[in-house]
C-alpha atoms as a printed R data frame, in Angstrom:
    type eleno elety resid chain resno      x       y       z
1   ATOM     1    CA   UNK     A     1 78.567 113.623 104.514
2   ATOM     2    CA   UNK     A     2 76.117 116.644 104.873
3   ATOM     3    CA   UNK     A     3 76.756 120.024 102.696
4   ATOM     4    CA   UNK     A     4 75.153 122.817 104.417
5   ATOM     5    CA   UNK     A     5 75.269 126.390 102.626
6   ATOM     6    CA   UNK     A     6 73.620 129.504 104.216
7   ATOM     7    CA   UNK     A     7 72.977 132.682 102.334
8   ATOM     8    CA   UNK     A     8 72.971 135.949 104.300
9   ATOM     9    CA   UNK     A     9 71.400 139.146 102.974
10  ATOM    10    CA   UNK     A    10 72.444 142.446 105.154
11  ATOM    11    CA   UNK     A    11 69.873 144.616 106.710
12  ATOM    12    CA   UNK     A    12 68.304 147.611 104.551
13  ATOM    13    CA   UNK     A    13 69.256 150.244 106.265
14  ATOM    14    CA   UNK     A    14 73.170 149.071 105.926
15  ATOM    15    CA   UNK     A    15 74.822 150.832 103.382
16  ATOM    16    CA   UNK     A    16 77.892 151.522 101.580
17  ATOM    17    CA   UNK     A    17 80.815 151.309 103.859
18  ATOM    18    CA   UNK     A    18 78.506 150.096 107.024
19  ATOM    19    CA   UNK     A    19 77.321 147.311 104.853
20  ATOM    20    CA   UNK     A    20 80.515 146.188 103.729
21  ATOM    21    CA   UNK     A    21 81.886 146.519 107.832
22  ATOM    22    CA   UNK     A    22 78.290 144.303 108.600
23  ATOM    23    CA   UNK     A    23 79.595 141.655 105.904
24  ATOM    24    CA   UNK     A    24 83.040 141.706 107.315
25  ATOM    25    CA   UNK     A    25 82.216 141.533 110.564
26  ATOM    26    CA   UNK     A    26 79.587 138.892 109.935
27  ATOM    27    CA   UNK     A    27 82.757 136.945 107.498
28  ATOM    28    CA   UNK     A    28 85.011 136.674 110.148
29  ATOM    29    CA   UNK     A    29 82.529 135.324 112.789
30  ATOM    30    CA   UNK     A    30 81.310 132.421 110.391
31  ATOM    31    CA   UNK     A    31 85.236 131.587 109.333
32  ATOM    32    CA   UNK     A    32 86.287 131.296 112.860
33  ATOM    33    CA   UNK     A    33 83.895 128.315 112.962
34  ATOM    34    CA   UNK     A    34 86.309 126.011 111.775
35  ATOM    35    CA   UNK     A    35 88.807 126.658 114.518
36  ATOM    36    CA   UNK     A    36 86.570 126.532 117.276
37  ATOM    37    CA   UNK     A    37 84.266 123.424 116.565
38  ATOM    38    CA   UNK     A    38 86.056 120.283 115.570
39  ATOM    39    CA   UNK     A    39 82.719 118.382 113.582
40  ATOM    40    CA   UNK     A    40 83.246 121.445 110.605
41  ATOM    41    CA   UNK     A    41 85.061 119.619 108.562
42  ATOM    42    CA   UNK     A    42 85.428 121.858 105.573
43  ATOM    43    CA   UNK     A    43 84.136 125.494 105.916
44  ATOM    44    CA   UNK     A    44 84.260 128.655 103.155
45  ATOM    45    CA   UNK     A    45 82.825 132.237 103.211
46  ATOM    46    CA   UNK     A    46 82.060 134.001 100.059
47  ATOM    47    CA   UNK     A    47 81.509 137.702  99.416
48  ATOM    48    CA   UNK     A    48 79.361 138.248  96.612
49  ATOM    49    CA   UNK     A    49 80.491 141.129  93.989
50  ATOM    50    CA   UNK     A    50 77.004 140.410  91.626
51  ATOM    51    CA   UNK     A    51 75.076 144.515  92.179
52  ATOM    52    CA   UNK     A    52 71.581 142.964  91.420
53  ATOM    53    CA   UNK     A    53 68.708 143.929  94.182
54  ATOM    54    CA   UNK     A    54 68.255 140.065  94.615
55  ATOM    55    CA   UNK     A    55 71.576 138.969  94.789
56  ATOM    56    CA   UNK     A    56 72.728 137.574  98.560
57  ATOM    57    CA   UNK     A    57 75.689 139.337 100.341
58  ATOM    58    CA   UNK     A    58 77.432 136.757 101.749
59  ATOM    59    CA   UNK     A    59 77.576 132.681 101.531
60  ATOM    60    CA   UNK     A    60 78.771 130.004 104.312
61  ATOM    61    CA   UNK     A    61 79.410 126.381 102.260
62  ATOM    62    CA   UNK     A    62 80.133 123.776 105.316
63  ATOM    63    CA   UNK     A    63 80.360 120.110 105.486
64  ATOM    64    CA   UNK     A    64 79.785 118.062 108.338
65  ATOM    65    CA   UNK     A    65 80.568 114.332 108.339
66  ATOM    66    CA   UNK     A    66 76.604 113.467 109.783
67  ATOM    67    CA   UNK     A    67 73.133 115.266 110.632
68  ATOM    68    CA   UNK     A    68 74.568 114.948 114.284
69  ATOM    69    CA   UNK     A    69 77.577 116.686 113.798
70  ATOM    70    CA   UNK     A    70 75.669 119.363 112.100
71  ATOM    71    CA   UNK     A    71 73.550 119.373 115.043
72  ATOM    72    CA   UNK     A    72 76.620 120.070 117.272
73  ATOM    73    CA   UNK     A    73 77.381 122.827 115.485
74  ATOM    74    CA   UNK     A    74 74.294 124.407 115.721
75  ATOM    75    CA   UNK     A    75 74.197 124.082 119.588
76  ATOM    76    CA   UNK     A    76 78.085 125.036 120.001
77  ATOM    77    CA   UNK     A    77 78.958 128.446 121.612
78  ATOM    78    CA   UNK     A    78 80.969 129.510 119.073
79  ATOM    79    CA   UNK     A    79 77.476 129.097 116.499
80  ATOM    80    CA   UNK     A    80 75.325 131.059 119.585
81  ATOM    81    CA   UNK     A    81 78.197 134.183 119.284
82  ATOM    82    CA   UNK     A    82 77.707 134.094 115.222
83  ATOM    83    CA   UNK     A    83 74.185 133.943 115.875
84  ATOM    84    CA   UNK     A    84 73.837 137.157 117.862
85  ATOM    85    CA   UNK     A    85 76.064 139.344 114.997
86  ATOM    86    CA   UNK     A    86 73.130 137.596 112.667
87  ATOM    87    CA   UNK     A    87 70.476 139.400 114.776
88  ATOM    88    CA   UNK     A    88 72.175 142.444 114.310
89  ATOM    89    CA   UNK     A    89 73.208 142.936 110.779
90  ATOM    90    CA   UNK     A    90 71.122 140.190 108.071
91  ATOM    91    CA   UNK     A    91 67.567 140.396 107.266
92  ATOM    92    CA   UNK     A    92 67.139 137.196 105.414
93  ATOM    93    CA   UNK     A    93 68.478 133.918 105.416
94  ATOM    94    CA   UNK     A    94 68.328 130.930 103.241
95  ATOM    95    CA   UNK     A    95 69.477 127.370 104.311
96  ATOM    96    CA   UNK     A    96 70.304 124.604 102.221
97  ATOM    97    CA   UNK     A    97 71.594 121.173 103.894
98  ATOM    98    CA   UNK     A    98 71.679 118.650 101.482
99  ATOM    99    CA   UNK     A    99 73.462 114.799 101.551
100 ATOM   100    CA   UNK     A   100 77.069 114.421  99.310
């Protein structure tokens, strides 16, 4: 089984109440995911409430049974429409995938 976590930080220029619409916006794209492409097997969004300047806005924890599920995913539609709302609204991402 493959964990694969993704931290999202929002765009400078998004603040207050357009940042918080950017993280929504970008929540609900990841979390419809795991309707849309059967190899997510287990998928959760986090919003993070921590102020400091370093501190990540949002987190994606997935699992995927194998690196070629995981590879699906990445190529599936549903992935390409979250990708685009990244473009828009994060500046930096990390990526973890890691074996459980």
């Amino acid at each position: 089984m493959i964990r694969h976590i993704v931290m999202f930080k929002m765009k400078e220029g998004l603040t207050g109440s357009g940042k918080e619409e950017a993280i929504q916006r970008l929540k609900l794209a990841v979390d419809a995911m795991e309707t849309h492409v059967p190899e997510v097997k287990f998928l959760q969004t986090g919003v993070n409430f921590n102020p400091r300047p370093q501190a990540f806005d949002l987190v994606l924890v997935s699992d995927f049974l194998s690196e070629e599920d995981l590879d699906i995913y990445r190529d599936h539609p549903q992935h390409q429409l979250v990708m685009d709302v990244i473009k828009e609204v994060v500046e930096k991402v990390h990526v973890v995938d890691y074996y459980i």
